[in-house]
C-alpha positions in Angstrom: 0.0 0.0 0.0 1.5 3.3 -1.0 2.4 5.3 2.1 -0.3 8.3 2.0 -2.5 5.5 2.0 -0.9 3.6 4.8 -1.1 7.1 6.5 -4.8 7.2 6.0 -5.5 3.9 7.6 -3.5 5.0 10.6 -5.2 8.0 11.6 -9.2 5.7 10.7 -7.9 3.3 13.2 -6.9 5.4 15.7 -8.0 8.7 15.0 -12.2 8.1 15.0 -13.2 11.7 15.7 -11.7 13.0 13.0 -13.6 13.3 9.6 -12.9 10.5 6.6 -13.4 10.8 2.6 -12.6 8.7 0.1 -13.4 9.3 -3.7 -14.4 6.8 -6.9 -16.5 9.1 -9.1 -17.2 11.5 -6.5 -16.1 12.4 -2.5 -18.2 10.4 0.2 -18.2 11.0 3.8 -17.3 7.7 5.8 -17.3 6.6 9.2 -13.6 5.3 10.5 -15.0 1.9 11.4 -16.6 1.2 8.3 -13.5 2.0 6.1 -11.4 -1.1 4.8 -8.1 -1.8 3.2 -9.3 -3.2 -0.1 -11.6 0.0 0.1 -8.4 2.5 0.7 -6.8 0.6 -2.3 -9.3 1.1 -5.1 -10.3 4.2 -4.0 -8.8 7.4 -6.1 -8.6 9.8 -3.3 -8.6 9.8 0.1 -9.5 13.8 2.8 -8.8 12.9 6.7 -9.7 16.5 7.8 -9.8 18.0 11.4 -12.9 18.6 12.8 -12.6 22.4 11.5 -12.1 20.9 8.3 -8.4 21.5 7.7 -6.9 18.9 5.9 -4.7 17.0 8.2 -3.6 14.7 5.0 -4.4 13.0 1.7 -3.7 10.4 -1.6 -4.6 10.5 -4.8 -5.7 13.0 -7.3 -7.8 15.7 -5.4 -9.4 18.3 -8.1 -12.1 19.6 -6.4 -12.3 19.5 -2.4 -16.2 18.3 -0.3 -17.8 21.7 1.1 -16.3 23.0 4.4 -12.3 21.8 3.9 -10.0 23.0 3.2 -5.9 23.2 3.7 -3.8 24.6 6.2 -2.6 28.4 5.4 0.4 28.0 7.2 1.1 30.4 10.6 -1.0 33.6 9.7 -3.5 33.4 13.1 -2.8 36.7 15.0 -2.9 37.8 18.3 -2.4 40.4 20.3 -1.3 39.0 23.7 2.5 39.0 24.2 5.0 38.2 21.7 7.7 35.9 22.7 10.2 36.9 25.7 13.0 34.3 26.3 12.7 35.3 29.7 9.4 34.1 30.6 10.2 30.3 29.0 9.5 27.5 31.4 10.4 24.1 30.2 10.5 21.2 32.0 9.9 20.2 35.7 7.5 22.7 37.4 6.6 24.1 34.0 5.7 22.3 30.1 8.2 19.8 29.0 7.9 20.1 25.6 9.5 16.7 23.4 9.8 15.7 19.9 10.0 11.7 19.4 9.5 9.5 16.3 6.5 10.2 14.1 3.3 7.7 15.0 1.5 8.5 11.6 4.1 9.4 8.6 6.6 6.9 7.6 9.2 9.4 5.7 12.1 10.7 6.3 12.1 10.6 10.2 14.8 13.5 10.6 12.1 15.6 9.0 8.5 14.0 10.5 8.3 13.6 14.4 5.4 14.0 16.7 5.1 16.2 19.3 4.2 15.8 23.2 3.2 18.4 25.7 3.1 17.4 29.5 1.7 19.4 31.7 4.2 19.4 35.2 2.4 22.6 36.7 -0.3 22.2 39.5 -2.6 24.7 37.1 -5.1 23.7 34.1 -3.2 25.6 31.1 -4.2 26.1 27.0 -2.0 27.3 24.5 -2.7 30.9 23.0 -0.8 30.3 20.2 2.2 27.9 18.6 4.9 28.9 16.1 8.3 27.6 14.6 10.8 30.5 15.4 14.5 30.4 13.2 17.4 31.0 14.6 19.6 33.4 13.8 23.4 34.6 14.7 24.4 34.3 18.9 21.7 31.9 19.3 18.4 34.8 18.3 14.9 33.8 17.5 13.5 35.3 14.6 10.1 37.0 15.6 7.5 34.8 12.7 6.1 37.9 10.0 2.9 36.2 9.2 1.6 35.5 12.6 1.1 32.4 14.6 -0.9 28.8 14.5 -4.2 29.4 16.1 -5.5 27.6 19.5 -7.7 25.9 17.5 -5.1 24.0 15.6 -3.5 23.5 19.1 -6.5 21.7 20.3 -7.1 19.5 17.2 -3.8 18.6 16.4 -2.7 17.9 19.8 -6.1 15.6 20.3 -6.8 17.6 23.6 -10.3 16.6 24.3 -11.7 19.3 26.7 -13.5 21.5 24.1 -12.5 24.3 25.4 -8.8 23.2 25.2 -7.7 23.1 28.9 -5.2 20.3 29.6 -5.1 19.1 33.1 -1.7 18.9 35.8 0.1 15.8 34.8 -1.8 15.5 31.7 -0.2 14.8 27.9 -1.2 16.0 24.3 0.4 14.8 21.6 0.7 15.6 17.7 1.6 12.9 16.2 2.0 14.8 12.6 4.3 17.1 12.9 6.8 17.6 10.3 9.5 20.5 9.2 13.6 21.2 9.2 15.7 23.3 9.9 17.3 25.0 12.9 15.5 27.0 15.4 12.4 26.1 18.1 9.1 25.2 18.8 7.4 27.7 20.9 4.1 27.1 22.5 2.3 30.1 24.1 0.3 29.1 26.9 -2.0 30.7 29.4 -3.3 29.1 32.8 -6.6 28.9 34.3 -5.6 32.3 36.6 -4.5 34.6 33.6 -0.6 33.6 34.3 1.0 33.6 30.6 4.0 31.9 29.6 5.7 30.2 27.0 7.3 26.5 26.7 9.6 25.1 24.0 11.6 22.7 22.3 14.3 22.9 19.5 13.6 20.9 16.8 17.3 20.1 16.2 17.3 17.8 19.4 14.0 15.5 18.2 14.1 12.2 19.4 13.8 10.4 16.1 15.3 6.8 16.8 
């Protein structure tokens, strides 16, 4: 089975609340638990979309898309609370531990796919604000993102958190198991607890776990 489709099976085996399509002459909305291999096979295209719609992947040829999804725009959600100070990072014990280890989903290229695991180690409920991939630059730098930052909407569906409101309880874990990109610089998660307190967690993606 050709990897994107191997993809798509993962995520209808284990990922049931998120939405399934596959396409012969036209795109069909399935339930996960009714899909089978022989049907990802045949089939000419394949949507698993977020409940938002966003297309978290696909196969096959794709031409026109089922009302209501649509593809990621790339970091352009924008907010007004704090930008990032490297002063207020908290990573670890008594904060967010924040660590990338091999990919659960994608089977490519693991120095460039990786999930992504967020632990709560403070005594507060917390949600992320915002997330963003910030560059490096010379004496060690972050480069502040131009077009803005990934929304906490995309937090809370690509991170699986279940409370709808996208609180994650102390000791809790979310995890992305999608994530892909390169290069050198960091993850930073922007996160806000359930008293007002705002800080920020991160990871660099140049130390993944990918073995």
């Amino acid at each position: 089975m050709h990897p994107d489709k191997q993809r798509f099976r993962y995520h209808a085996q284990v990922d049931p609340e998120m939405t399934f399509w596959l396409r012969e002459t036209q795109w069909t909305r399935r339930a996960s638990e009714s899909i089978t291999d022989d049907e990802i096979r045949r089939s000419r295209g394949g949507l698993v979309t977020y409940p938002s719609g966003e297309v978290l992947c696909h196969f096959g040829a794709l031409r026109e898309l089922p009302d209501g999804v649509h593809f990621m725009e790339g970091p352009c959600y924008q907010d007004g609370s704090p930008g990032f100070d490297r002063r207020r990072v908290r990573n670890g014990e008594g904060g967010v531990l924040v660590v990338h280890g091999p990919s659960r989903s994608q089977s490519g290229d693991p120095r460039h796919h990786y999930s992504t695991t967020v632990t709560n180690h403070t005594k507060h409920r917390i949600k992320a604000t915002k997330f963003v991939f910030l560059d490096k630059r010379f004496f060690g730098i972050k480069k502040e993102p131009k077009g803005g930052y990934y929304s906490p909407v995309q937090f809370r569906e690509w991170f699986r958190v279940q409370d709808p409101d996208g609180w994650i309880e102390p000791g809790a874990s979310v995890c992305d198991p999608d994530n892909y990109g390169k290069g050198r610089g960091i993850w930073a998660f922007f996160f806000e607890t359930e008293h007002g307190e705002l800080f920020i967690a991160t990871a660099a993606l140049e130390r993944r776990l990918v073995s």
